[in-house]
MARVOKE-641525 format. One record per residue (C-alpha): residue in one letter; x, y, z. Coordinates in steps of 0.2 Angstrom, whole numbers, plus 5000, padded with zeros to 4 digits. Example, Ala and Ser with C-alpha at 12.3 -4.5 7.8 and 13.67 -1.06 7.14 Angstrom:
REM MARVOKE-641525
A506249785039;S506849955036;
REM end
This chain:
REM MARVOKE-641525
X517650235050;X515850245043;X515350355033;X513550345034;X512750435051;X511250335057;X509750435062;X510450585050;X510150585034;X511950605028;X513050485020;X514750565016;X515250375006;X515150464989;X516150614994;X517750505002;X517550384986;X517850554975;X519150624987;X520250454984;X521050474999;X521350675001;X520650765017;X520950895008;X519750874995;X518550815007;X518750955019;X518651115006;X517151024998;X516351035016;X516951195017;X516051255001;X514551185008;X514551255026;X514751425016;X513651415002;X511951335012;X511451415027;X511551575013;X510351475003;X509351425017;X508851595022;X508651665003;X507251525003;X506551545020;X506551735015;X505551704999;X504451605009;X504051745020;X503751855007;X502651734996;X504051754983;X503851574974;X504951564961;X506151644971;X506051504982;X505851374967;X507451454963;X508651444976;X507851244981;X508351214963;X510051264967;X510351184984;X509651014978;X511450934968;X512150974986;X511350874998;X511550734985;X513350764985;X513350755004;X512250595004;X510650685009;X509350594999;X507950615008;X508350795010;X508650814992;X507150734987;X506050844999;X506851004994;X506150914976;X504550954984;X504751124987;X505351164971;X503951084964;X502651174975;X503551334975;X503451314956;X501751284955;X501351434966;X501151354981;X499351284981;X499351234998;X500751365009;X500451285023;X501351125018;X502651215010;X503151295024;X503151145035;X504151035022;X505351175023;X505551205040;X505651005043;X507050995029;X507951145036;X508151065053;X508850925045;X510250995036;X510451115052;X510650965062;X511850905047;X512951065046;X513351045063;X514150865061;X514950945044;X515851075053;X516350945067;X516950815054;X517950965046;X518751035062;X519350855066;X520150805047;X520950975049;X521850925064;X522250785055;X521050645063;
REM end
């Protein structure tokens, strides 16, 4: 099986390299995700709305070591942006926003294909 799902930008090769062969591993470490980003997700979009940049700097900060983990590198190096804009107060919003609302489709889009690929190891496939 391929670990690396074309036209997503998720490539789970590092996490099965770490699990060493336990499903286990690989499936609470999907779970830990599943739980803790869609939180982060809407702690940023909420900052946004409310202009509240270092919160959002914050919180993108936090969220970037996990979509590397989960082989999301072009995810991880736009919510880089963010950070970076959020942190410099947002000189152009506009741009911000839509850098965000790009990346949080993507990892929406990868959550769903998370929780499928967790469903099935949990049945044993």
């Amino acid at each position: 099986m391929s670990h690396i799902l074309p036209g997503q930008d998720l490539d789970l090769s590092f996490l099965y390299d770490i699990a060493d062969g336990s499903n286990e591993f690989v499936v609470e470490s999907i779970d830990m995700f599943l739980h803790h980003t869609p939180e982060m997700l809407q702690t940023i979009t909420t900052a946004l709305a409310d202009k509240d940049w270092p919160l959002a700097a914050q919180v993108s900060h936090k969220l970037k070591p996990n979509l590397g983990f989960f082989g999301m590198p072009v995810s991880q190096a736009t919510m880089q942006e963010i950070e970076l804009m959020a942190k410099a107060g947002a000189p152009d919003p506009e741009l911000l926003l839509s850098k965000f609302y790009e990346v949080k489709e993507v990892i929406s889009t990868n959550i769903v294909t998370l929780e499928k690929i967790k469903a099935d190891l949990e049945v044993g496939g």
